[in-house]
C-alpha positions in Angstrom: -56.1 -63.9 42.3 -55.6 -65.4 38.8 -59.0 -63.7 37.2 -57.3 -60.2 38.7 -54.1 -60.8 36.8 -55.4 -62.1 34.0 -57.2 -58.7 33.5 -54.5 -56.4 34.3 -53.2 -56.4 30.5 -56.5 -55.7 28.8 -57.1 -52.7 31.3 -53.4 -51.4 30.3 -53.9 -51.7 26.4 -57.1 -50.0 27.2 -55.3 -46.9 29.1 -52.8 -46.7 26.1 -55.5 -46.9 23.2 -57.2 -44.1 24.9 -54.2 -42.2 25.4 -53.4 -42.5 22.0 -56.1 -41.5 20.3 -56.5 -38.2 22.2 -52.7 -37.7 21.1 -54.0 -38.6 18.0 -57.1 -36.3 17.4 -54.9 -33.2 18.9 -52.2 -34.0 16.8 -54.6 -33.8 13.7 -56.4 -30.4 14.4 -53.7 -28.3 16.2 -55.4 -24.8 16.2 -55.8 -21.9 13.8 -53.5 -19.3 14.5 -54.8 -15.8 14.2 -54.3 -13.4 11.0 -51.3 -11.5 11.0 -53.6 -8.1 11.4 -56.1 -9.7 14.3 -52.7 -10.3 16.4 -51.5 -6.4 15.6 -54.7 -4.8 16.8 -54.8 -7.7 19.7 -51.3 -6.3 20.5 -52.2 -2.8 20.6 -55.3 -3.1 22.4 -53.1 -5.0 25.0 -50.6 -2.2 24.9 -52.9 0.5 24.3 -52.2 2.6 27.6 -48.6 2.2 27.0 -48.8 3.5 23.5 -51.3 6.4 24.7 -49.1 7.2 27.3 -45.5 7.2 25.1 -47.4 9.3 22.7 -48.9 12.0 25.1 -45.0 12.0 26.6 -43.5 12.5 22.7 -45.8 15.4 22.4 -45.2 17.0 25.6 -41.1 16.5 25.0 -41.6 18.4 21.7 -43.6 21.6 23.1 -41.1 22.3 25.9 -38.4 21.4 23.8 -39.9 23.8 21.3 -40.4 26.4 24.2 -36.8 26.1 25.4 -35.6 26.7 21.6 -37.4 30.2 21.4 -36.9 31.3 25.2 -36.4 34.9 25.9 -32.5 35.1 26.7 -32.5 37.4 29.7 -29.3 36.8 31.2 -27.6 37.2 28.0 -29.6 40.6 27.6 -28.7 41.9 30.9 -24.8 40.1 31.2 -24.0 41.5 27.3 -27.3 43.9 26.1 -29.3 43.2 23.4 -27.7 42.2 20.2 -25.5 39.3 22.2 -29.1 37.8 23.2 -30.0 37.9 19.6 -26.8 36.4 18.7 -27.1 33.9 21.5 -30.6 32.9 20.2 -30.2 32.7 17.2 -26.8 29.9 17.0 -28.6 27.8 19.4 -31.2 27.5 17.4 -28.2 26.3 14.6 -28.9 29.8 12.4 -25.7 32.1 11.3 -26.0 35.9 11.4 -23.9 38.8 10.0 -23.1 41.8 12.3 -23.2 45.5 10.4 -20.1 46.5 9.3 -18.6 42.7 8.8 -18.0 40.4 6.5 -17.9 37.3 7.8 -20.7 35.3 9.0 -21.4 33.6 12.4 -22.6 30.1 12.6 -22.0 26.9 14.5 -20.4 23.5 13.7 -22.1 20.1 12.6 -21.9 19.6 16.4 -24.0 22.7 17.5 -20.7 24.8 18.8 -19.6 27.7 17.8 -17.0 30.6 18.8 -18.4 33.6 21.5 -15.9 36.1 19.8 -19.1 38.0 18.8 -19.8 39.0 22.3 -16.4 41.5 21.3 -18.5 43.2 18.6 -21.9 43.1 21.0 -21.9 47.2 20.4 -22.8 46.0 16.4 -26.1 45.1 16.2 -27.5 42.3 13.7 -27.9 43.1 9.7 -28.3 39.5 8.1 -30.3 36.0 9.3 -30.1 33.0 8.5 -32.5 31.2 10.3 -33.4 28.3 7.7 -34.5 25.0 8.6 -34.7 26.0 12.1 -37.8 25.7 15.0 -37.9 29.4 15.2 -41.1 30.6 16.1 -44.0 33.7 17.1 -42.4 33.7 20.7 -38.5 33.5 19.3 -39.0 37.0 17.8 -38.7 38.3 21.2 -34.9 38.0 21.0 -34.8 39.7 17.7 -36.9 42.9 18.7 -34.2 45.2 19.2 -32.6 44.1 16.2 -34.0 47.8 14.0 -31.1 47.3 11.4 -32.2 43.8 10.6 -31.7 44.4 6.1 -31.8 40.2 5.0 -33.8 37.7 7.0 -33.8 34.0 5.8 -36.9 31.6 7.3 -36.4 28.5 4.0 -38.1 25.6 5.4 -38.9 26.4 8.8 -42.0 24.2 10.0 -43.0 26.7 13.2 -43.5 29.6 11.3 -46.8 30.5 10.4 -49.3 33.4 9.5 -49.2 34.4 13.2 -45.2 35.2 12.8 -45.5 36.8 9.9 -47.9 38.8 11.4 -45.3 40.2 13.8 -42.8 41.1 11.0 -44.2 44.3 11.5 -41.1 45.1 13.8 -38.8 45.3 10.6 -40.9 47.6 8.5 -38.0 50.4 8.6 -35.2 47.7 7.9 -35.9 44.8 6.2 -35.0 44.3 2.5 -35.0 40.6 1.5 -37.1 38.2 2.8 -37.1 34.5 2.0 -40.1 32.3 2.9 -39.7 29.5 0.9 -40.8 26.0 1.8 -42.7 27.3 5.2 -45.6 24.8 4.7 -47.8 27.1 7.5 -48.3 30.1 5.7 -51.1 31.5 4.4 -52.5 34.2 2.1 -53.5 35.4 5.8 -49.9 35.6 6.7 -48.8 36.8 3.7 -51.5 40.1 3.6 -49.2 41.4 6.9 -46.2 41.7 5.1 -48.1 45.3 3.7 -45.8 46.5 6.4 -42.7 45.9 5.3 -42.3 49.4 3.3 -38.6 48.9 2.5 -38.7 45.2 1.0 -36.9 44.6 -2.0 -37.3 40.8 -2.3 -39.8 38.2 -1.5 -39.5 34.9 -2.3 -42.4 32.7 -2.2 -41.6 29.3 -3.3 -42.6 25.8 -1.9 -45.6 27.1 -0.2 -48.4 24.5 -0.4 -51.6 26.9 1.5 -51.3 28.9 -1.8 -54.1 27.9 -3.7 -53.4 30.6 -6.4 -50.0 31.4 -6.0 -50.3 34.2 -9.1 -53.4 36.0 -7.7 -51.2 36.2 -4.4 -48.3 37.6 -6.6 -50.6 40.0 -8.3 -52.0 41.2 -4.5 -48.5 41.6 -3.2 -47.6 43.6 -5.9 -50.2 46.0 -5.4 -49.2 46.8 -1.3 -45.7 46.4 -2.1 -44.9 48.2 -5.3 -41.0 48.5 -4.9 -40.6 44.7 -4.2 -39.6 41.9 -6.7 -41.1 38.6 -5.8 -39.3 35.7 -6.7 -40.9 31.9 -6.7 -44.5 32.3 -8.4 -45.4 32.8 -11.8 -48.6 34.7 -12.5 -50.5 31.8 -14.8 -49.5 29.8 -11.5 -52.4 28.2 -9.9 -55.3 29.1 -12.5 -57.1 26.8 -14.7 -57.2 26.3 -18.6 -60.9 26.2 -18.7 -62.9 28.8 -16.7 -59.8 31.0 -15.6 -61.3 34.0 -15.8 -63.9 33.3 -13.5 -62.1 31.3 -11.1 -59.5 34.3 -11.6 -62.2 36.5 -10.3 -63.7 34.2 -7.5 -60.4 33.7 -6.0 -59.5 37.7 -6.3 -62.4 39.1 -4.7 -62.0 36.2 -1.8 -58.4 37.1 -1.2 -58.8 40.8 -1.5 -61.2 40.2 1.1 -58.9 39.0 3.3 -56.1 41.4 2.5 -58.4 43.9 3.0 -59.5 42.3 6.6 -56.2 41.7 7.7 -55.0 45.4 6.8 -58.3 46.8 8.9 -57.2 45.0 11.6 -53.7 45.0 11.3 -54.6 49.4 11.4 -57.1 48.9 14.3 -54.0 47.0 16.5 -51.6 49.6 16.1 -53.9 52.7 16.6 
């Protein structure tokens, strides 16, 4: 009995020894944490699916939301006729229009609403658009179809129009006068070799568009299919180089006349 409890201290300053050294040693070498890079991507490959899935979602959001904005206005057309759709259409999508015969303008508030007193005047059809900074796109021209007396249409800065709507400016060629393109990041020299329709334009202005590799040459082009029209935004010297112009000049024309060109045979071959 006494050996026993003569032992029993040694064993207990053993036990604590040992404890305390592990404390010790993990105390002295606590662990590396991870670059602040190697814990992003390990967050996002944890969250991967989630991400995937709220970005699928965004796009999907955007496209109908897109497709509601340029939706063919039926009931309007049948409830009031044709130039109340087009009215309809175009102050949802936050644009301002003037009917023939008026002065004032049409347009909606910072909040989006605005006055029907135009369905009173829906026997006046549409002469002036405004539709800058808006989404309005290839399928939103369906309201605007009937609108034959259309003179000034305004598209500065609008991100969904493209060569493809320009393509279907055709509708206008007996009315339109002034067109402003300014700022539409999606057009093309393609876009811009269907406006040869337009037979009555005045004024084109072309500013802000970043497709144009040689803005000038364009200028030059347009000139040529549209004789009567002033074209505002581009300078001739705009786009060519100091050194070599002249045969960058004619590399670029032949290549853009070929496309004119193309886009006028076709454009001939789809209304025959």
């Amino acid at each position: 009995m006494v050996p026993t409890m003569r032992m029993w201290p040694v064993r207990l300053g053993w036990t604590c020894l040992s404890i305390a050294r592990r404390s010790w040693s993990s105390a002295s070498s606590p662990p590396t944490p991870l670059p602040l890079r190697s814990r992003m991507l390990l967050l996002l490959v944890q969250h991967f699916h989630d991400v995937e899935a709220i970005v699928s979602w965004s796009s999907w959001l955007r496209n109908w939301t897109l497709q509601q904005k340029n939706v063919y206005y039926s009931y309007a057309q049948k409830q009031f006729g044709n130039n109340a759709a087009a009215a309809f259409y175009i102050l949802n999508l936050k644009g301002g229009f003037r009917l023939a015969g008026q002065s004032d303008w049409f347009r909606p508030n910072a909040k989006g609403k605005f006055s029907l007193d135009f369905i009173n005047f829906s026997d006046l059809p549409i002469e002036e658009v405004d539709a800058s900074g808006t989404v309005i796109n290839y399928m939103g021209l369906n309201n605007l179809v009937s609108q034959q007396k259309l003179r000034f249409l305004s598209l500065r800065g609008c991100p969904e129009v493209d060569d493809w709507f320009l393509s279907r400016l055709h509708i206008f060629k007996d009315s339109l006068e002034e067109l402003d393109l300014s700022g539409c990041s999606r057009v093309s020299v393609g876009g811009l070799a269907a406006l040869h329709h337009l037979r009555k334009l005045r004024k084109l202005d072309l500013s802000s568009l970043p497709r144009l590799q040689s803005p000038g040459l364009v200028r030059i082009l347009l000139e040529e299919v549209l004789p009567h029209c002033h074209i505002m935004g581009v300078e001739y010297q705009e786009g060519l180089q100091s050194t070599g112009a002249e045969t960058h000049m004619e590399a670029t024309s032949d290549q853009q006349t070929g496309e004119l060109s193309q886009t006028n045979e076709q454009d001939s071959g789809t209304h025959r």
